[in-house]
N, C-alpha and C positions, 0 to 999 in steps of 0.2 A: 781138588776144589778148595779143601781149607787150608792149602800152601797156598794157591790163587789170594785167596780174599786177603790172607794175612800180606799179602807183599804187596796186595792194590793197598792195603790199608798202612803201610811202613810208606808206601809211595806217596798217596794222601797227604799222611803225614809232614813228610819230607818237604813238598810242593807247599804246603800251610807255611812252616818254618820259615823258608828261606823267603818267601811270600812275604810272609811278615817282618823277616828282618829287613828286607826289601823297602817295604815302607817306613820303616822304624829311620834306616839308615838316610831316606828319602826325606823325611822330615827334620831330621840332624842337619843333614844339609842345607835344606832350607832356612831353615833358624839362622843357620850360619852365616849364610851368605846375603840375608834378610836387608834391605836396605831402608832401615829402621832404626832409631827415629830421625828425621830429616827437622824435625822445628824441637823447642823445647815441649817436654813432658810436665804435665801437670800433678802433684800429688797431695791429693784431699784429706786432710787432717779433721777428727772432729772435733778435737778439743783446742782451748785456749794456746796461741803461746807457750811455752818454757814450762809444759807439764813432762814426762817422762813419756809417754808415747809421740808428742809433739818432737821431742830430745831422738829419739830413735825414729822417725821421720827423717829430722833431719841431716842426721846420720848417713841414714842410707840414701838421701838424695844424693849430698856429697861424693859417695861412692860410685852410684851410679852412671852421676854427669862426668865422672871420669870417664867412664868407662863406654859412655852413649856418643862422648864426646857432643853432647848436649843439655843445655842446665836439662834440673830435676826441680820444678819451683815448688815453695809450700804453698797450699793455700787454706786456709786453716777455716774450717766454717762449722763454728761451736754451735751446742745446742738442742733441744730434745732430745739426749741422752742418745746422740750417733746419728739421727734420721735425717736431720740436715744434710748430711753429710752424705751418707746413705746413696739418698735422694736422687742428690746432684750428679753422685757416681753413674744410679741406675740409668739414668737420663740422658746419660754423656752417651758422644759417638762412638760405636765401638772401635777406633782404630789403637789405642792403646797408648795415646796424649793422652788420656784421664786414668789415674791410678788411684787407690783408696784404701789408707792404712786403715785394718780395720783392727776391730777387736773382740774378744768374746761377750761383753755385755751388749755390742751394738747389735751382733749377729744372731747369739743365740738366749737372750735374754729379753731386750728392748720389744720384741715380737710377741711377746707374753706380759708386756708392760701397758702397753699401748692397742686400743681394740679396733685400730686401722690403722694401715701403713700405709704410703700413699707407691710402695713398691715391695714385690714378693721376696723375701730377704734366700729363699733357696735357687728362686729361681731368674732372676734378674741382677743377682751378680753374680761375677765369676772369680773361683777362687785360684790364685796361683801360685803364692808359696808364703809357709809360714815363716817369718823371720827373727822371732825371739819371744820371752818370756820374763817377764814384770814382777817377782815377786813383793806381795804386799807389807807393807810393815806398819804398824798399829804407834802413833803418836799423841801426844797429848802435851798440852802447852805448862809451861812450869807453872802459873798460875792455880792451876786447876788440881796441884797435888798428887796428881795418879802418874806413881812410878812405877806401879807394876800392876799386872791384870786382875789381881785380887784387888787392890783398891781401885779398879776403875769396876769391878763386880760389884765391891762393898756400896763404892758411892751411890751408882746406877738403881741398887735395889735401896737405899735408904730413900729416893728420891723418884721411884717411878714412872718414867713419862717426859720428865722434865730439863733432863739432859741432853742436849744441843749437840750432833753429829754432823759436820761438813763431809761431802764425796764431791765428784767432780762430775754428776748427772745422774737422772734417775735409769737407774737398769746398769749402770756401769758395775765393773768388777768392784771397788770401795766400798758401792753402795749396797751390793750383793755380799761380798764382805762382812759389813755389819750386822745384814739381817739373818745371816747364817748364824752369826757370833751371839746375837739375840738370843735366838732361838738355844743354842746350845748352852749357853751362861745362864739360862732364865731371866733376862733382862730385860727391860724396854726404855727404848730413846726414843729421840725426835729429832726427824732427819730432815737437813737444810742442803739441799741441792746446790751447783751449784755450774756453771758454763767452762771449768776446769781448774784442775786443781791447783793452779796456778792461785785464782781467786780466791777459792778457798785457804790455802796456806795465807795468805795476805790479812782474811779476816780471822785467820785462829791467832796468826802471830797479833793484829790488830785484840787481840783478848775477845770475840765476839763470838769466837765457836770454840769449845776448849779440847774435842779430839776430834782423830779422821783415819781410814785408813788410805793409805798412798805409798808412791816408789820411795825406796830408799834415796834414788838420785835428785828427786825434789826436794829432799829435807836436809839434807847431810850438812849442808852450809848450817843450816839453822838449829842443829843438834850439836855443833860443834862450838856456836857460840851460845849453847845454852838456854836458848830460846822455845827450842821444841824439844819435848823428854822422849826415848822410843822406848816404846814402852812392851812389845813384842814383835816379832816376827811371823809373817803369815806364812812362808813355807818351809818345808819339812828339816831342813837344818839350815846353823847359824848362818849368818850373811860373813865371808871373811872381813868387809869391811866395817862390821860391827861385831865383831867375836863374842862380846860380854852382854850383848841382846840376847835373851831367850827365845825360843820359836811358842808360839801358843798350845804346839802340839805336848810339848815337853812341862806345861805349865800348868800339868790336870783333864788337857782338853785332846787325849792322843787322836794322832789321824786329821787334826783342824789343817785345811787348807787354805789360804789366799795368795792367787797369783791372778793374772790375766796374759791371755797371748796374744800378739801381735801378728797380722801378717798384711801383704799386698793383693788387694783385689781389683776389680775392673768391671766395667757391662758386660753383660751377659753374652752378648756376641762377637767380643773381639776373635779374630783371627786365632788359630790353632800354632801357626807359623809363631806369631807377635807374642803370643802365650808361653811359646820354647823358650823363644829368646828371654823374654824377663825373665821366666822360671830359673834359665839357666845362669843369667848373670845373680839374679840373687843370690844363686848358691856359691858363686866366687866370692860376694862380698860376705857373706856370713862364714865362708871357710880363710877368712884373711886372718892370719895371726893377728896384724895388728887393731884389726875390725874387733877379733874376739875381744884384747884386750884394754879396746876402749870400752868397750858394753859389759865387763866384768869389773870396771875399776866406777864403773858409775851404780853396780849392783843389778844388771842385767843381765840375763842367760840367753847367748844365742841359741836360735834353733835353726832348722831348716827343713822341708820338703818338697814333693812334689803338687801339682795343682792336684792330682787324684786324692793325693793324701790330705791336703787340706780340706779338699770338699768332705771328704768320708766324716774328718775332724766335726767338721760343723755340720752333717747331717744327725753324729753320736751325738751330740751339744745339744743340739736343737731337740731331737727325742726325748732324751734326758728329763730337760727344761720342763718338756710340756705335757709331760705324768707330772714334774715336783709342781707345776702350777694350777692343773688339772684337778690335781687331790686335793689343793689347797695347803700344801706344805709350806710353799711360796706366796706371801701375798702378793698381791698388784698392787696395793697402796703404797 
């Protein structure tokens, strides 16, 4: 009898396996053979123009229209720190014409900003692969004197309150950034929003906001002729492309982080088939040497995974967030 159960249960077994490779292999095919996309693809940006998630938008459109053999258009719709943009994704049909670069402040932050969304941020999009990571760098304009994180410490605490911080929306990773940096500097500013950091850069370099944190690939032109000082690094080792930058972690503050991730998302009920397929071509264009090393020379870190992994990503995020907003660790102001 228990040589019986064990071989019904090996047979069980067996039948699940092949079952499920069954399908597995059933859906590969599919994707494959997908006849998708047949008009151009839409891909919903929320920030401004010529910010660095905007830059790695349209990066990966490029890549993609090769490979869809159909453009990838931007469409850029800035504004309430991702919701706009959000929005317009959740709303869209799910066939998989609407795409939506998101990011971690729109996702797992902005939901904790804001005390109505006009769409469920877990459950009304779908995530389907991450495709890089932003590390942040702390700037401040030559005017302003702070060339390193002790005098923008020193200034900030002679002057309490009064110190003007541009981000590029409220709840984004910059903005989130700063208030982390607050809190653990013991400092406080006064923060100037802003429709991307495109704008922002324009009014620090204009002399009207004297720091901000943002990508390295937004500033480098403007640190190179002098204009903008960089004044740290948000993640955990140097930038190659700034080797003589310090990171903030190494600067007193061990373990400080600023980064934001990047990834391509969609409505909620696109197709499982439509879902393979971007999943899959994502991962060709992030595995392209030469993809790496345009998004390593601009100061990006490619990533990549699967949509399970992404969701998982932004369900830990989302947790996270709303114990530190919950406690009150995080303000909403």
């Amino acid at each position: 009898m228990t040589l019986f159960r064990t071989y019904a249960r090996k047979l069980a077994a067996t039948i699940l396996f092949f079952t499920a490779l069954g399908l597995l292999h059933q859906g590969v095919v599919s994707a494959q053979s997908l006849d998708w996309p047949k008009k151009p693809v839409k891909l919903i940006v929320a920030f401004a123009p010529g910010g660095a998630v905007d830059t790695i938008g349209r990066d990966i459109a490029k890549e993609l229209s090769v490979l869809w053999g159909q453009p990838v258009l931007i469409d850029n719709k800035p504004g309430a720190g991702g919701v706009i943009a959000a929005d317009a994704t959740a709303k869209a049909a799910p066939d998989g014409y609407t795409l939506f670069l998101a990011t971690d402040g729109i996702n797992v932050v902005v939901p904790f900003m804001q005390s109505k969304l006009p769409y469920d941020t877990l459950s009304d999009l779908r995530p389907i692969a991450v495709v890089g990571t932003i590390p942040l760098m702390l700037v401040a304009t030559e005017e302003s004197k702070i060339k390193t994180i002790n005098d923008f410490i020193s200034k900030a605490k002679s002057k309490p309150g009064s110190i003007d911080y541009a981000s590029n929306g409220i709840g984004v990773s910059p903005h989130m950034a700063m208030e982390l940096f607050q809190r653990t500097a013991g400092i406080k500013l006064n923060h100037v929003p802003y429709k991307g950091s495109g704008l922002a850069l324009q009014d620090m370099l204009g002399g009207r906001v004297p720091i901000m944190w943002t990508a390295v690939s937004s500033t480098m032109m403007h640190i190179k002729s002098g204009k903008l000082v960089p004044v740290a690094m948000g993640s955990l080792e140097r930038s190659p492309l700034l080797p003589n930058v310090p990171t903030v972690s190494e600067t007193g503050f061990p373990g400080f982080e600023a980064a934001t991730w990047v990834g391509v998302m969609g409505p909620s009920k696109i197709p499982s088939a439509i879902i393979q397929k971007i999943q899959a071509d994502l991962q060709k264009v992030t595995a392209s040497p030469a993809y790496r090393k345009q998004q390593a020379d601009k100061g990006n870190e490619v990533r990549s995974s699967t949509s399970d992994e992404f969701a998982e990503l932004i369900r830990m995020e989302y947790s996270r967030n709303k114990v530190l907003f919950e406690s009150g660790e995080i303000s909403r102001e």
